[in-house]
C-alpha positions as CSV (number, residue, x, y, z in Angstrom):
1,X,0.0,0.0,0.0
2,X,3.3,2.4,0.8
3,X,4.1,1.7,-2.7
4,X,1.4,2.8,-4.3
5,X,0.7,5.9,-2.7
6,X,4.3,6.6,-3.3
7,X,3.2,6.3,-7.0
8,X,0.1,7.9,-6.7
9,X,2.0,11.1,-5.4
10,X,5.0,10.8,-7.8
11,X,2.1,10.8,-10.7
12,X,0.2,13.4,-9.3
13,X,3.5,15.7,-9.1
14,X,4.7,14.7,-12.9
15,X,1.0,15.1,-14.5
16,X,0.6,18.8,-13.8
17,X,4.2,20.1,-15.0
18,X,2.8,17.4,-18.6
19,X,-0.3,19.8,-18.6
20,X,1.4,23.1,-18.1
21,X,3.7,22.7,-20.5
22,X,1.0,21.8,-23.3
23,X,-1.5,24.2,-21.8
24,X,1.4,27.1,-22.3
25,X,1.9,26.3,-25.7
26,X,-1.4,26.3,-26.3
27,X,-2.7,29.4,-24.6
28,X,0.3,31.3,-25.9
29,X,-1.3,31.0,-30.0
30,X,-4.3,32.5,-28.6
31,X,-2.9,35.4,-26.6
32,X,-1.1,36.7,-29.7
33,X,-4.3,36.4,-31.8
34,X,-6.7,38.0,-28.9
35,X,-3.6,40.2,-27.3
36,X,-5.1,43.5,-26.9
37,X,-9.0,42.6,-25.8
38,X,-8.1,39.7,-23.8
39,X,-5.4,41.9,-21.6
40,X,-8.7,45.0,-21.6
41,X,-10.7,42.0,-20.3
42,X,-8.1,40.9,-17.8
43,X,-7.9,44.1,-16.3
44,X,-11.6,44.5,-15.3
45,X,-12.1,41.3,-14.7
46,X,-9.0,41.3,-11.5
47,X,-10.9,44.7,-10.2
48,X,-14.7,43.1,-10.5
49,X,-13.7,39.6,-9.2
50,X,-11.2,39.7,-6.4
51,X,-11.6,36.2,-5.0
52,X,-11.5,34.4,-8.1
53,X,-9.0,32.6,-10.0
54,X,-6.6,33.7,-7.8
55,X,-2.8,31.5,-7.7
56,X,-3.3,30.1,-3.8
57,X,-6.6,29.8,-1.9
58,X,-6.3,28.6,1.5
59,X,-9.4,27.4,3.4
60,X,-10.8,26.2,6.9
61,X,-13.4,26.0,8.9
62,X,-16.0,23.2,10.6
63,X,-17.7,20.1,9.0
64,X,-21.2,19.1,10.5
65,X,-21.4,15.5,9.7
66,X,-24.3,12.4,10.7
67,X,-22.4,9.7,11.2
68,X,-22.9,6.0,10.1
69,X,-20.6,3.6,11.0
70,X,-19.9,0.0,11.0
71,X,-17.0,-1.9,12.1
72,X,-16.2,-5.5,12.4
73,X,-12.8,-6.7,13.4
74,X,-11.6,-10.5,14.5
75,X,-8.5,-12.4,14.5
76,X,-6.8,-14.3,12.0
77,X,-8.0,-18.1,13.3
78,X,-11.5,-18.1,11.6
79,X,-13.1,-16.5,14.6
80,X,-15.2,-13.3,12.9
81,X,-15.9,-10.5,15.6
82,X,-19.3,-9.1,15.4
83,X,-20.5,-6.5,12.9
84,X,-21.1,-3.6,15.2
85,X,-23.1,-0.7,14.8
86,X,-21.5,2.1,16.8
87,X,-24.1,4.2,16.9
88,X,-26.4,1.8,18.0
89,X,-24.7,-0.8,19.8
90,X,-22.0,2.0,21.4
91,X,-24.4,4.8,22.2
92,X,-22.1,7.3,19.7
93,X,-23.8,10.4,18.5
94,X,-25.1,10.1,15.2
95,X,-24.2,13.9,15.1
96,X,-20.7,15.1,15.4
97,X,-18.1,18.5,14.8
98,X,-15.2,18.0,12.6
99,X,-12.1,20.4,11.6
100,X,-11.3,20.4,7.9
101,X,-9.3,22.4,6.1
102,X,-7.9,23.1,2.4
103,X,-4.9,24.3,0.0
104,X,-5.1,24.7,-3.7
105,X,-2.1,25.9,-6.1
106,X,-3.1,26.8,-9.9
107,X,-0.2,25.7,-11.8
108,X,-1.8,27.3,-14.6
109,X,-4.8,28.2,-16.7
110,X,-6.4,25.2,-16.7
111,X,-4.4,22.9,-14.2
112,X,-4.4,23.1,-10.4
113,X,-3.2,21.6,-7.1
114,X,-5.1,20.5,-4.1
115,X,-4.9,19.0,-0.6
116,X,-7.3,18.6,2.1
117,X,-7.0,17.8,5.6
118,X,-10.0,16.5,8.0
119,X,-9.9,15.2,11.2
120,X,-12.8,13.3,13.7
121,X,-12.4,12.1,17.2
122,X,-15.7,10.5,18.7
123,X,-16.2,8.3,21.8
124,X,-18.8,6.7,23.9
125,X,-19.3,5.0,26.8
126,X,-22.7,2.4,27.0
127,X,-23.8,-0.9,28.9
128,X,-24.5,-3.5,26.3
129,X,-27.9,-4.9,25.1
130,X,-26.0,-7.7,23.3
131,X,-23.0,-9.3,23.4
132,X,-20.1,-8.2,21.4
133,X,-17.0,-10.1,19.7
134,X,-14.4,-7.5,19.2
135,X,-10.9,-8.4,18.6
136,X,-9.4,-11.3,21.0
137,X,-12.1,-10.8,23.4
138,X,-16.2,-11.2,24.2
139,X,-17.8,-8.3,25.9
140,X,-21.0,-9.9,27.7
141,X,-24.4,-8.4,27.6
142,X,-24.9,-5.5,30.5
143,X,-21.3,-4.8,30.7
144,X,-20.5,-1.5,30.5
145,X,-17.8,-0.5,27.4
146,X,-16.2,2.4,26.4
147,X,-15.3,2.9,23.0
148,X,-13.4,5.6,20.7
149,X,-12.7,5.9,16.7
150,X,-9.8,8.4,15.5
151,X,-9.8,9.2,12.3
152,X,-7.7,11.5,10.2
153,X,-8.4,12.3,6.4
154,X,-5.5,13.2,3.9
155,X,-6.2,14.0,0.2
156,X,-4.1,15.6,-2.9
157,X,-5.6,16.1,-6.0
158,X,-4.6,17.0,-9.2
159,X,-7.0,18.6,-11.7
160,X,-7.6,19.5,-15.3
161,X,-9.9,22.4,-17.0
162,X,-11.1,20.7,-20.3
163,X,-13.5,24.1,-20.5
164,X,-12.2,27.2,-19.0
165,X,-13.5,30.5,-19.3
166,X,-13.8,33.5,-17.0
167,X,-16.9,32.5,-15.6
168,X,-17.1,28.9,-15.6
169,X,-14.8,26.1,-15.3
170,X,-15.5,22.2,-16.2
171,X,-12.8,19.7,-15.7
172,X,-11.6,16.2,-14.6
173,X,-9.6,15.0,-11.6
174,X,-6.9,12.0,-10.2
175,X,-5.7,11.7,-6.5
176,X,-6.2,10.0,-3.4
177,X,-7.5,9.8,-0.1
178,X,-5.5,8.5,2.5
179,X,-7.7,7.2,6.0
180,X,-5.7,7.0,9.4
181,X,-8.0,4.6,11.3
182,X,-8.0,3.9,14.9
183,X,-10.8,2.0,16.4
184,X,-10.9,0.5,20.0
185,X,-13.2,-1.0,22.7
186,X,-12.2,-1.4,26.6
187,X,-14.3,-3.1,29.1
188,X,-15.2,-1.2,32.1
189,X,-14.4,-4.0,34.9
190,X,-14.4,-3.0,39.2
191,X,-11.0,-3.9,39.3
192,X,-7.7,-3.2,37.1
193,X,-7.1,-7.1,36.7
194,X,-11.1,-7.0,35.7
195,X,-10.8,-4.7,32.7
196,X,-9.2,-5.7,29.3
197,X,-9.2,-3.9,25.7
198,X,-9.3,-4.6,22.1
199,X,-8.1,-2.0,19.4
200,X,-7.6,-1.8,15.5
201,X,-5.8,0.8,13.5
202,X,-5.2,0.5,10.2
203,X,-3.6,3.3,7.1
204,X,-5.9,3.2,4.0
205,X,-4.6,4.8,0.5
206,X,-8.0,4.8,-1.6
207,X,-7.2,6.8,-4.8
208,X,-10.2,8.5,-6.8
209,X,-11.1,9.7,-10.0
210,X,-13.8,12.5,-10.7
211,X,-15.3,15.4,-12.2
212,X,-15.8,19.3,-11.4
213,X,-17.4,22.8,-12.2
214,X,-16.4,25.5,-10.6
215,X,-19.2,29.0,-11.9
216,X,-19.7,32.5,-10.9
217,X,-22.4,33.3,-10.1
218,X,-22.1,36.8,-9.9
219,X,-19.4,39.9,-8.6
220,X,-19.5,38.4,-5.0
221,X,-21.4,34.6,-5.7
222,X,-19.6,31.3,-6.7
223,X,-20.5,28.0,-6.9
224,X,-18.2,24.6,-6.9
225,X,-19.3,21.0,-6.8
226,X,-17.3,18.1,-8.0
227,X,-17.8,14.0,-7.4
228,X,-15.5,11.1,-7.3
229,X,-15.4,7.3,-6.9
230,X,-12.9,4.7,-6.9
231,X,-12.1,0.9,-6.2
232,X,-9.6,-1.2,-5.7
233,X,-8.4,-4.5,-4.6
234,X,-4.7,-5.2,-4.0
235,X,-3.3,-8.2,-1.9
236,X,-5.0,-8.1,1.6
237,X,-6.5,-4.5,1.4
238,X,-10.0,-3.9,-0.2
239,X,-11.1,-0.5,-0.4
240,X,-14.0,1.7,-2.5
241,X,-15.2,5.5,-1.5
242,X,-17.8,7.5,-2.3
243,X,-17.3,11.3,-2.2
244,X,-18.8,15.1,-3.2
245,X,-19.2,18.1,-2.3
246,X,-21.3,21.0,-3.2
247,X,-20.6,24.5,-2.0
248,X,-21.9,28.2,-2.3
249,X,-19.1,31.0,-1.6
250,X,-19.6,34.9,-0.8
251,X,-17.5,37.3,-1.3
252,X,-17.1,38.9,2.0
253,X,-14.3,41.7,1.5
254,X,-11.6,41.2,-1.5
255,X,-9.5,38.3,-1.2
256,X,-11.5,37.4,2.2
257,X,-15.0,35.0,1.4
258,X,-17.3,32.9,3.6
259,X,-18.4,29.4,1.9
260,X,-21.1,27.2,2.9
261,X,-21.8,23.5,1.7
262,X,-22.0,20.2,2.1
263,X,-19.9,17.5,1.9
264,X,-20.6,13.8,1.9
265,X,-17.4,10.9,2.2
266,X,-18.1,6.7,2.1
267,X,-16.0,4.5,2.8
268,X,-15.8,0.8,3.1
269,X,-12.2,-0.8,3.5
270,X,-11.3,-4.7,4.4
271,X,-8.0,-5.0,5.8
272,X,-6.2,-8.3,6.6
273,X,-3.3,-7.6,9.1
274,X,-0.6,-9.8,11.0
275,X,-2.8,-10.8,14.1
276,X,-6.4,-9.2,12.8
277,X,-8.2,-8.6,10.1
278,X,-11.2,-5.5,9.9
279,X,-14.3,-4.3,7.9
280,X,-14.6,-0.9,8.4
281,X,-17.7,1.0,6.7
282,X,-18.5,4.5,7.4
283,X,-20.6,7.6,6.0
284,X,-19.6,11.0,7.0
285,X,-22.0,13.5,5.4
286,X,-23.5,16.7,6.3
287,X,-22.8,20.7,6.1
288,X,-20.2,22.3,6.3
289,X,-19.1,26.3,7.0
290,X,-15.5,27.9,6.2
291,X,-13.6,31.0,5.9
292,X,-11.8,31.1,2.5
293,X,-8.2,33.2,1.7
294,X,-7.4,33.6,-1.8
295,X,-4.2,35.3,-2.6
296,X,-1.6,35.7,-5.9
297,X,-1.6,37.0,-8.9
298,X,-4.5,36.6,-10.8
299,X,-4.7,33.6,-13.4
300,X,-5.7,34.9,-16.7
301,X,-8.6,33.1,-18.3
302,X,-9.6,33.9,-22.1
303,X,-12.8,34.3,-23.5
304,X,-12.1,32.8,-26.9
């Protein structure tokens, strides 16, 4: 799995400098041809659109997502833990608060960079209703459980404009999400010698493929959406996700804009390890609100 997110990275560095390099060439046929009125249009367009197409954009804020979450984890001798509903079984709030945050690079005209960052800490503590397999040990019915899931959410992206004009964008994207998964159950015994604990953690490169749009809407209104999905299967990892988003941004003040959306990730990863093995399913969607930062010079997009 090292390996290919190693490759997934060194591809996502080499594809954009490809792209510039061809989109340059391209762009610099129609900039003689359109010279004069496309440098006009530049000029009004930087003054009438502050926040947009703009080199660097830096974003964070908070992600409201309802949680649905499933985990199963058991060792390696045939004995299957139970498939546990942590919201259910483990009293976790459906409901949760989440810190995400964004960077984005335009390489050019039509290519940028990406990366995102999200991170979600929930735990609970609940006396069973039924009894639980988890790990190496059996947690009996009325005994009471604590239990926590850590999870931190890496992405880079690369993406390509196919349409790109001054008001609207279209385009395609490649990169990856990479889950840092921790998952863990402790029984809550009278004495120290009473107590015992199962956890799981697992890394999980899931790569994606998709397709965006990025409008304005008007001098201080823009709109973004994009979608992806992936698969894959390699050796004792087995992994697909789900994701989107759709957000509305407001210009605030110049380069400073408030954006609010929502955002929806799925995962479902089966991962065989030394001593365990784990099915991990989860869906992590709801709204979300930011504070966006857009700063550089501006990138010039033609008309013709």
């Amino acid at each position: 799995m090292k390996k290919l997110f190693v490759f997934l990275v060194m591809t996502l560095l080499w594809i954009p400098l490809k792209a510039q390099t061809i989109a340059e060439n391209n762009s610099s046929e129609s900039v003689t041809t359109f010279k004069t009125e496309n440098e006009d249009f530049q000029d009004s367009y930087s003054d009438d659109l502050p926040w947009h197409a703009r080199r660097f954009k830096v974003t964070a804020g908070a992600f409201f997502p309802v949680n649905n979450t499933e985990v199963e984890v058991g060792s390696n001798n045939g004995n299957f833990g139970n498939l546990i509903d942590f919201e259910k079984d483990l009293g976790f709030n459906k409901s949760s608060v989440s810190f995400m945050g964004t960077f984005e690079w335009r390489i050019s005209r039509r290519s940028r960079l990406g990366a995102e960052y999200y991170y979600l800490s929930r735990s609970a503590t609940k006396t069973l209703q039924r009894e639980i397999e988890f790990g190496d040990h059996i947690y009996p019915v009325d005994a009471t459980v604590s239990a926590f899931m850590d999870n931190h959410i890496a992405r880079i992206t690369y993406s390509y404009a196919f349409i790109s004009k001054p008001k609207y964008e279209i385009g395609a994207l490649i990169g990856a999400h990479v889950l840092f998964g921790d998952v863990g159950m402790r029984l809550e015994g009278a004495t120290i010698d009473a107590e015992y604990k199962d956890n799981f953690d697992f890394t999980a490169p899931l790569p994606d493929i998709g397709i965006w749009g990025e409008f304005v809407l008007g001098r201080k209104v823009g709109l973004y959406a994009n979608i992806n999905y992936f698969a894959i299967k390699i050796n004792d990892f087995d992994g697909r996700l789900l994701s989107y988003n759709l957000s509305v941004l407001y210009n605030v003040y110049q380069n400073f804009s408030l954006t609010a959306g929502y955002t929806g990730l799925n995962i479902r990863v089966d991962v065989e390890k030394e001593r365990l093995n784990g099915f991990f399913k989860w869906g992590y969607n709801g709204p979300t609100i930011t504070a966006t930062y857009s700063f550089g010079n501006h990138v010039k997009l033609y008309k013709h």
